[in-house]
N, C-alpha and C positions, 0 to 999 in steps of 0.2 A: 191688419183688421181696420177697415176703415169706420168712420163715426157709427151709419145705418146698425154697422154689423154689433159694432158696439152697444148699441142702447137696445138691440134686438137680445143680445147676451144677458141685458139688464146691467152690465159695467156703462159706468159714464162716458159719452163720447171726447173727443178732446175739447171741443166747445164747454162743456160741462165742465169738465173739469178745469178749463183758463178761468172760469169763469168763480170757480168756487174757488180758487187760488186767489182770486183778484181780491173776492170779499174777505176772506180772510187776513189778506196785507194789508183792505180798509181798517177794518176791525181793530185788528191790531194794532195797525199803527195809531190810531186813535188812541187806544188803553194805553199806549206806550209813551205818546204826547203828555197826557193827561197826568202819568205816574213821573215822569220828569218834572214839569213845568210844578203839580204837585212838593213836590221832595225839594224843588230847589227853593218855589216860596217857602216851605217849611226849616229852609238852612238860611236864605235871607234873614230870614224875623228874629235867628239867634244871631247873627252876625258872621254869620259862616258863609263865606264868599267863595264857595261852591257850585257851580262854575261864579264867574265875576260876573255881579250882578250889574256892572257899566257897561259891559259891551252888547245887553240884550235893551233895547228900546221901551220893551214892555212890564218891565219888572214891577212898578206901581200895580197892576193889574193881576199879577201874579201873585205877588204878596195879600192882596185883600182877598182873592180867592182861591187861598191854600186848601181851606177845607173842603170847599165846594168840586175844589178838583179833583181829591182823594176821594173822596164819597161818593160821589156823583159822578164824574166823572171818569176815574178808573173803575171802582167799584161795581159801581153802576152797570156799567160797560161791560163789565166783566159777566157780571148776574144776568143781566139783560142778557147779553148771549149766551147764556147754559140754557136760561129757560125759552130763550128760540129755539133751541135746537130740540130739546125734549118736545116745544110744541110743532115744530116739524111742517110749519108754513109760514111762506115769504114776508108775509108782514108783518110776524113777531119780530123781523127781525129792525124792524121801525123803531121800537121802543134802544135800542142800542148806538142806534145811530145818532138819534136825537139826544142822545146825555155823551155821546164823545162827540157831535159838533157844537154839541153847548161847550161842553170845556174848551174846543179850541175858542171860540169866543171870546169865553171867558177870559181863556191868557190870551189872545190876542186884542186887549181890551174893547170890548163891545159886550159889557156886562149883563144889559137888560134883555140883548137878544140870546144872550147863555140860560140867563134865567130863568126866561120864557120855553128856548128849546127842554132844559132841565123838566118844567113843567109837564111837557109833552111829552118824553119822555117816559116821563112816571105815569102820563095817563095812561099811555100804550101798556105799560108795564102793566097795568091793575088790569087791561081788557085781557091781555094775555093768561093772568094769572086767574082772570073769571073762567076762562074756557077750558085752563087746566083742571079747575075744580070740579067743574061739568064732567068733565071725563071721566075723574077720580074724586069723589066724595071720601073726605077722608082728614082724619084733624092734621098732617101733616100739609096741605093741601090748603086747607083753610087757612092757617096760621100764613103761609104765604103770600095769599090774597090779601090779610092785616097788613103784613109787612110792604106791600105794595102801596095798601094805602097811606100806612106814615112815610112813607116819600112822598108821594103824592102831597101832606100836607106841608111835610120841612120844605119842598120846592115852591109850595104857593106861597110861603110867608116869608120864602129869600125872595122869590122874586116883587114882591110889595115892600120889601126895603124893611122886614123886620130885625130885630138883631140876632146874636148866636144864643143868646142864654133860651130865646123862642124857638130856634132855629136849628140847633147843633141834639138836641133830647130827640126829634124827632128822626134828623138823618142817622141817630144811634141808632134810635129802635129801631126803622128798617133794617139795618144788619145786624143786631142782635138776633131778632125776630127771625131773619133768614137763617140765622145759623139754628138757633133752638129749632126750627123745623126739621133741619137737615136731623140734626141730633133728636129730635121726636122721631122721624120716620125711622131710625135707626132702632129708638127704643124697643119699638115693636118686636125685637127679636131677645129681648129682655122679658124675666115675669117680673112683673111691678103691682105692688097695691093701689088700686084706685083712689086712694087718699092720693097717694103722688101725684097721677095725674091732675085732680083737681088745685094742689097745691100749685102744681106746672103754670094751669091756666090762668090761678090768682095772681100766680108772681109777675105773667105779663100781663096783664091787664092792671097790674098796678104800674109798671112799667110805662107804661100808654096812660095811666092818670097823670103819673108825673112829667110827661112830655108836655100835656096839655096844661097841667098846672103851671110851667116851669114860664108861660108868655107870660102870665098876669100876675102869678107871685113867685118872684125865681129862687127866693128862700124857702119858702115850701115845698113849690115844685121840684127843687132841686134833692131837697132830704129825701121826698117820697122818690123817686127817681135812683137819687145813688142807693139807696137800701133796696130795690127792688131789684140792683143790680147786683149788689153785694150775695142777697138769699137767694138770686138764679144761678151765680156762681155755686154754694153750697147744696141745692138741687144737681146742677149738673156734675158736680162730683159725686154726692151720694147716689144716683142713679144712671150713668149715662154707662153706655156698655164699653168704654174705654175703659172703664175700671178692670173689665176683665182681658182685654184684646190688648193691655199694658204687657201682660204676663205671656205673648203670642211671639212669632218672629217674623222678621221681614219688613217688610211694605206696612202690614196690621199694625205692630211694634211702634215702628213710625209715626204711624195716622197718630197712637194713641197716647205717644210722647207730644204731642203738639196740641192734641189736644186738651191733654191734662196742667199743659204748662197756661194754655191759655186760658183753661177755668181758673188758675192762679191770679193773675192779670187782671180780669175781670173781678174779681173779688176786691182785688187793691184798688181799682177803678172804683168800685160802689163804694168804698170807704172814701176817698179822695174827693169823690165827686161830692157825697152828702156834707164832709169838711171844708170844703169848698163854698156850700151854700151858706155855710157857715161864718163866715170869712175868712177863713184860713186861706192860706196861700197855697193851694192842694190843684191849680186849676191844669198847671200843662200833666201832672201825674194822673190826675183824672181823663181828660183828654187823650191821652198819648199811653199809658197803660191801658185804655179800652180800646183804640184804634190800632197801637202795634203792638202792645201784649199780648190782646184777648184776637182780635181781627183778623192779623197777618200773622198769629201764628195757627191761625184755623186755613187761612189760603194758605202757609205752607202745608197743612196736612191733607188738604186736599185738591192742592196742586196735581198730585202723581195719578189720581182719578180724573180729575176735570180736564184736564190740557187734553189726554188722549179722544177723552166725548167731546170737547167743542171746537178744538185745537184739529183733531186728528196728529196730533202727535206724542208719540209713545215714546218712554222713558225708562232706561233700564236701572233699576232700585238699585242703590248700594250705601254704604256706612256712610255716604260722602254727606247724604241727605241730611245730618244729620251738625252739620258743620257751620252752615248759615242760621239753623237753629238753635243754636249755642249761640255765635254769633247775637243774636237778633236779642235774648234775653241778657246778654252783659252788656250790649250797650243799652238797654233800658235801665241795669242795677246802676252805670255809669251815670246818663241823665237823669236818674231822682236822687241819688246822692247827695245829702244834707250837708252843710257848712259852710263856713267864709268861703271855700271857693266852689259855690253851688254854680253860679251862673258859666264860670270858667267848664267846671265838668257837665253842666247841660247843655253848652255849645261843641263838646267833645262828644256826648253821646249822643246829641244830633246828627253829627258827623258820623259816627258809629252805625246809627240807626242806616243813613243811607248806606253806608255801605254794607252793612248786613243783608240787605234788599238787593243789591249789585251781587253778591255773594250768592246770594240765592238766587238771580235769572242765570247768571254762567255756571251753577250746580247744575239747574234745569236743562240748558244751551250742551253740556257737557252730556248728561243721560242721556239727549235725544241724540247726541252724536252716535255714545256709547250704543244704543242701541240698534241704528240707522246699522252700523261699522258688523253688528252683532250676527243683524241679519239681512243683509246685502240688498242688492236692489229691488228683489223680487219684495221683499219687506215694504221700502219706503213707496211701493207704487200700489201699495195694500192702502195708504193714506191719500191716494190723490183721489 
């Protein structure tokens, strides 16, 4: 069948398809730059010389933007392409590319231009998520368009050189915000009292007080902030439909184990975080229970959905799923682990942590074999 005959069938010709191949290796390879360079500044900074931070030229510049690379950079990355694909024209997918060549940037020290790309980014990100609203009016919808703009703000005031305590509330709320949407669209298949919902909207909108309080007074801002994180936690257990799809099997099961571990996480996070503002010494538990407690243990539950919609790559469920997310919550009880040798076992459950991460892309890497192997080539040409 040649190309003509091809796009006459409506299947993609092979141009088409080199072509969506090609973007796909950009893409990814970007997320995949970003979540290295990421994980390894975040092993430099406890002293974990994983890989050896002497033979990379650039590791000063890595180190100062661990976070930015995590956030923004993979993150980012990541989000930005689900919601190109949902919006399903070529220059959503702008908004993805501009936050993974910011990160390389970034690590490849040329910080002001990562900043600025960052920026852009996030602008593309808000126009995207304007047009989704358009489409769909709908509070799950809206709340996304918020979460668009608190990027939008945490990237204007990294890149004017503000500090983390201004800077890091903001790039939370964007992925809070995205996930309490995901988990609001969902609710809709829940009956819930109208009291909840409006308590839903208080909690983030105080959320987003405390982002903004947190530049000009980071003791305040920081209290109202971690509590507003601690009582979403406690909403989304008393209400999110994982309560019930816990008791389900399969794939559901999964989703709802990861879920619920991560409204865990986040709860510890709102506690840590307002301890923090405090002055307590709560700040990498606050940090690092809200980014890989609460965070990445929502990307793994929603891994085995997403990968197939933006990825086109399908993954065959099994118990294994279940083993990086074990995994990922001991090395966190490892790294907040209290005592004379706190620093010793927070540079071991750093270590932990990435490999829990490493765990779970050859989980992932493994599924899409298992199922590629499952159902033979006629399957894998289902995804090109």
């Amino acid at each position: 069948m040649n190309a003509l005959q091809a796009t006459a069938r409506g299947l993609p010709g092979p141009s088409a398809s080199r072509t969506r191949k090609l973007a796909r290796a950009v893409f990814g390879g970007l997320a995949v730059l970003s979540l290295l360079m990421g994980v390894a500044g975040g092993l430099w900074r406890l002293g974990v010389a994983v890989p050896d931070p002497r033979v990379f030229p650039w590791t000063g510049p890595v180190l100062l933007a661990h976070a930015a690379l995590m956030i923004c950079g993979f993150l980012g990355t990541v989000i930005g392409l689900e919601r190109a694909v949902a919006l399903r024209h070529p220059a959503a997918f702008a908004a993805p590319l501009a936050s993974g060549a910011g990160a390389w940037c970034l690590a490849f020290g040329h910080p002001a231009a990562g900043a600025w790309l960052g920026v852009a980014a996030a602008a593309c990100f808000l126009a995207v998520n304007a047009v989704l609203v358009r489409r769909q009016w709908a509070a799950h919808t809206l709340l996304l368009l918020v979460s668009a703009g608190a990027w939008l703000v945490g990237n204007l005031l990294f890149a004017l050189g503000h500090g983390g305590h201004a800077v890091l509330p903001w790039w939370f709320a964007f992925l809070v915000l995205t996930i309490a949407a995901e988990r609001l669209e969902m609710a809709r298949l829940m009956r819930r009292r109208p009291a909840a919902s409006a308590a839903l909207h208080a909690l983030l909108s105080l959320l987003l007080l405390g982002a903004a309080w947190s530049g000009a007074a980071p003791r305040t801002g920081g209290l109202v902030y971690g509590a507003a994180l601690a009582l979403l936690a406690a909403w989304l257990l008393a209400f999110d439909i994982a309560r019930r799809t816990v008791f389900s099997q399969g794939l559901a099961r999964y989703m709802a184990v990861c879920l619920l571990g991560g409204y865990g996480w986040l709860g510890i996070a709102g506690v840590a975080w307002a301890l923090t503002a405090l002055g307590w010494p709560m700040r990498d538990v606050a940090l690092h229970a809200l980014g890989l407690g609460f965070v990445v243990s929502m990307m793994m539950g929603h891994a085995p959905v997403v990968l197939p919609a933006v990825a086109r790559i399908k993954l065959a469920f099994g118990p294994a799923f279940y083993l990086p997310l074990a995994a990922l919550h001991l090395s966190l009880l490892v790294r907040f682990m209290p005592g004379t040798a706190g620093e010793t076992l927070r540079a071991a459950g750093a270590a932990l942590n990435a490999a829990s991460l490493a765990f779970f892309a050859a989980t992932m890497a493994g599924a899409a074999l298992a199922w590629r192997l499952r159902h033979g080539a006629a399957g894998a040409r289902e995804l090109t």
